[in-house]
C-alpha positions, 0 to 999 in steps of 0.5 A: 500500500502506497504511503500517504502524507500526513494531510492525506492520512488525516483527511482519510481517516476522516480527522480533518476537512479540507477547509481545516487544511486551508485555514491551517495552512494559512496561519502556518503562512502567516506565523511561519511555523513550518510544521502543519501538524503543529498548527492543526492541534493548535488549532482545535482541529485534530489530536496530538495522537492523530498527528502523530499516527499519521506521521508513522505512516508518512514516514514507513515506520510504526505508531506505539500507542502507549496509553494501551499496549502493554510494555514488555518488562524484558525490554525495560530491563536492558536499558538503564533508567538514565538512558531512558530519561536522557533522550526520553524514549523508552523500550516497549518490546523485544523480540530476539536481536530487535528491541522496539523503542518508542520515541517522539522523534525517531531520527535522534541518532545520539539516543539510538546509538546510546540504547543501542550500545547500553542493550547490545540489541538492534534498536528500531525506532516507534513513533510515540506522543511525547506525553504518553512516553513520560508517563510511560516512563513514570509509571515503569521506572522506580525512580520515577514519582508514584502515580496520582490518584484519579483527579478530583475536578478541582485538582490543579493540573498543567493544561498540557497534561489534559488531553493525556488524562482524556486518552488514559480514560479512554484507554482504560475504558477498553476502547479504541478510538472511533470504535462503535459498539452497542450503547449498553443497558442502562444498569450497565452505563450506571455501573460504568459511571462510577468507574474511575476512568469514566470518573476520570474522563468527566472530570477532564473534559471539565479541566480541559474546558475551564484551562482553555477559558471556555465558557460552555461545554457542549457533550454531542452525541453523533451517529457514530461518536461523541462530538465535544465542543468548547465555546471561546471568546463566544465561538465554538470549537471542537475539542475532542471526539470520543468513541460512542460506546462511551456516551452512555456511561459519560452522559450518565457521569455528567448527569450524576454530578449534576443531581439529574435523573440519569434514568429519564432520558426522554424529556430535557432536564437542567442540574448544577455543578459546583467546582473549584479549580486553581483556588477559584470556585465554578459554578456548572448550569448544566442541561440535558436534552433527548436527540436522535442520538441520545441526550446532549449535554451542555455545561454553562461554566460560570467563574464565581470568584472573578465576575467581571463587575464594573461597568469600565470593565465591560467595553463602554465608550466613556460617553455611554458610560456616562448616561448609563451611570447617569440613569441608573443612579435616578431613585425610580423608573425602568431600564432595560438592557437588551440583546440575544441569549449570551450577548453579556446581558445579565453582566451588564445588569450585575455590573450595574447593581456592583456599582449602586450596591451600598448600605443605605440602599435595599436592592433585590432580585429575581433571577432564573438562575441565580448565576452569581452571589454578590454580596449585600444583594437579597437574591432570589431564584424562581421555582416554577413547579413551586410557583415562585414565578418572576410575578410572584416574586415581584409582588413579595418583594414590593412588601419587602421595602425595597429601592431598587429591584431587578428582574431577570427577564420581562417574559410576559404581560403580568411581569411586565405591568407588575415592573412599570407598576414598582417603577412608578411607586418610587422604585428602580426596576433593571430588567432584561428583554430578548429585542434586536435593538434598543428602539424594539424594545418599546414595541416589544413591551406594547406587543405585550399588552403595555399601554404606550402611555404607561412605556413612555411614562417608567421608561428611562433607557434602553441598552442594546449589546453585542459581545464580539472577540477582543484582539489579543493586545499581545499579539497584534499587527497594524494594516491600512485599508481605504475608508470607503471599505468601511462605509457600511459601519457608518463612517463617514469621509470627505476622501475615499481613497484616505488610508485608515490605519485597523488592526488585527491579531496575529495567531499564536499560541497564547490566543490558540492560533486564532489572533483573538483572547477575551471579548468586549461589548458593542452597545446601542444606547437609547435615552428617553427624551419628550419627544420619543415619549411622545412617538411613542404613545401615538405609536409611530413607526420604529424607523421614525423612533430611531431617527428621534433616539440617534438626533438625541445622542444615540450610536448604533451598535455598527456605529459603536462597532466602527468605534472600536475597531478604529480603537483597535480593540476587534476587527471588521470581520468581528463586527460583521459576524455580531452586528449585522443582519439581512437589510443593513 
């Protein structure tokens, strides 16, 4: 059989796509590393392993994977330890004259000549992961420091040891990669959940996830595996792939520590984990739903101890954080911060509540979840099957001498006249709303049943936001582009062929090959004034209000946008991604 390349080995074994190939060749270019291998596991796009397997391949020689094939003890034996930690290349098997040794770089003539003379044996190298032979060295040699116990998710562990850790689960699990077996009886995966290499698997994909700053996990089962995506800077990115006939035993392992039912399967179900990792405490929302396939899980990862509070700290140009300041430090009516699920909504309004939070003030929420404690703050999280609804909750909380309240959301008509009727008691409502933009929002309410009078008369500002990723400020490079190519953001120019200085990151490994790290907020800032009041109880359409908002001060979110990007904070292709939609 002829020797494929690398590329073509991964393609045909299905571990990458062509246009994962592109996109790795192209930050190989632009960084300059000469090894694709490098930059595809960089990248998210494939296995250490894999790469290595497919190098054995390029290369005519064999691949030794040490997470499961056993080590000959005759072979350990006629190699001194020192050798061995020397070069890093252990002995595996011995057959007659030929002893096998594995090695994450079989053309180090200096090793094999030095095993070759200590053993007196004709050495043929075998390619091996790198990680796998120090552990492989560790767990065979006396010298070498005695093996931990399987890692609690709270365990502090080096992020380059993780992968490592989920391939030893899977090892020991009694699989291959890419194996499809029979999912098993469920008494069978109950059994197999509290196993330490289930245990062990769980509990790194945890490790993985939260080293690597991601803010959710998503555990997918797919025809044939397991899919397990991590969301970075708000962008998904496939961080392994784990044979199917380990879905059930994970899935039911996951569920276990969420306090879910792992017997019912056939109708969504929702949990929370708690962990502490590297002295900080997490907080996992975790929800279930049944698919095709089986149940996916997906894990909100919230980091308890460091919630970014402060509203300088969340993007606001310094005249948007002004009038929010402004608005929210009035003793009554209603502001509302709007955008989609996972635009930084909630942040804002805790970032808010950071800043009002004193002695002299009674402030209360209610929330579902409850996703951050903050102290001095009486929160409160709903219960739908107990009846503790955000209604019911508002009406307690107005017997309970409060200042200032917020709701977690403004779901429906009751909620919203029990909100508008705390606002114009005296009280400062914040809430959130699922609306595009900030002048929706007005529409939204009266769609609710709101009368225009009673929106005009409590409504003080809207806050409509995006989360696009932040260039990494460590890794950036300056670029000139003509101002006309940036007309769609709202800028404006006397000269279209005038230059404008942008920049972009550049990929490195402290941004995992994507130039990005972190996100910042694009805001949309609306401001009540009479004149709006007004069009909004005749009812005018949407357009004229905005028209009426942007003469009395307000920026657009591609407007703040273009803001940012001329600040060099993201980049154009960042704004088009969160910002824009058909018709702009």
């Amino acid at each position: 059989m002829p020797r494929l390349s690398m590329v073509q080995f991964l393609l045909q074994k299905g571990y990458i796509k062509p246009d994962q190939v592109e996109q790795a060749t192209k930050v190989a270019q632009q960084t300059g590393e000469s090894d694709l291998g490098k930059v595809l596991v960089g990248l998210g796009f494939v296995g250490e392993r894999e790469v290595i397997q497919a190098r054995a391949q390029e290369q005519g020689i064999a691949f030794a994977d040490l997470d499961r094939v056993q080590i000959d003890s005759s072979a350990l034996n006629i190699v001194p330890e020192r050798i061995v930690r020397a070069h890093s290349a252990i002995p595996v098997k011995k057959d007659g004259q030929n002893l096998y040794v594995a090695m994450a770089n079989t053309s180090n003539i200096a090793a094999l000549d030095d095993i070759r003379m200590a053993s007196g044996c004709r050495v043929i190298p075998v390619l091996a992961v790198s990680g796998a032979i120090e552990d492989a060295i560790r767990k065979n040699y006396t010298n070498s420091a005695p093996a931990e116990t399987t890692p609690a998710v709270s365990a502090i562990k080096p992020q380059e040891t993780l992968n490592n850790d989920i391939r030893k689960a899977i090892a020991d699990a009694g699989v291959r990669q890419g194996r499809e077996d029979d999912d098993g009886q469920d008494g069978d995966a109950e059994k197999m959940a509290e196993q330490a290499p289930i245990i062990k698997l769980a509990n790194a994909l945890i490790q993985q996830a939260i080293a690597d700053r991601a803010s959710d996990i998503h555990v997918e089962p797919q025809q044939r595996s397991v899919r397990v995506r991590y969301r970075i800077d708000g962008v998904l990115i496939e961080a392994m792939t784990v044979p199917r006939n380990l879905m059930a035993p994970l899935i039911s392992r996951l569920k276990i520590m969420a306090d879910m039912n792992i017997a019912e399967r056939r109708i969504p179900q929702d949990g929370r984990i708690e962990v502490r990792h590297t002295a900080k405490e997490y907080d996992l929302r975790v929800s279930s739903v049944p698919t095709p396939f089986g149940e996916k899980i997906v894990m909100r990862i919230l980091d308890k101890s460091s919630v970014m509070l402060g509203l300088e700290k969340i993007g606001f140009t310094e005249e948007n954080q002004i009038k929010v300041e402004e608005l929210v430090s009035q003793p009554n009516g209603m502001f509302l911060c709007t955008g989609p699920t996972g635009s930084g909504k909630t942040t804002t309004l805790y970032s808010v509540l950071h800043k009002l939070n004193t002695v002299g003030v009674n402030i209360m929420t209610a929330e579902d979840p409850i996703e951050y404690q903050l102290n001095g703050i009486t929160q409160v999280g709903m219960n739908r099957k107990a009846g503790l609804t955000f209604a019911t909750a508002l009406r307690a909380f107005l017997r309970q001498d409060p200042d200032i309240i917020m709701v977690g959301e403004i779901r429906d008509l009751e909620t919203a006249e029990i909100a508008i009727e705390a606002s114009l008691t005296g009280h400062l409502v914040l809430s959130t709303l699922h609306t595009n933009d900030a002048c929706s929002s007005t529409l939204r309410l009266i769609d609710m049943g709101v009368e225009p009078y009673l929106v005009s008369a409590v409504l003080m500002g809207v806050l409509a936001q995006r989360l696009a990723r932040r260039i990494d400020p460590n890794n950036r490079e300056s670029y000139e582009v003509p101002a006309a190519d940036l007309k769609r953001f709202g800028m404006t120019f006397s000269d279209p062929e005038e230059m404008v200085t942008l920049y972009r990151g550049v990929p490195a490994e402290e941004n995992r090959m994507t130039g990005y790290r972190g996100r910042t907020g694009i805001h949309e800032l609306m401001t009540m004034n009479a004149e709006i009041a007004e069009m909004i109880v005749r009812r005018v359409p949407l357009n004229d209000i905005k028209g009426a908002a942007k003469a009395n001060g307000m920026y657009e979110l591609r407007e703040d946008g273009l803001h940012k990007v001329l600040l060099g904070w993201t980049d154009p292709t960042e704004i088009m991604r969160v910002v824009f939609t058909a018709g702009f």
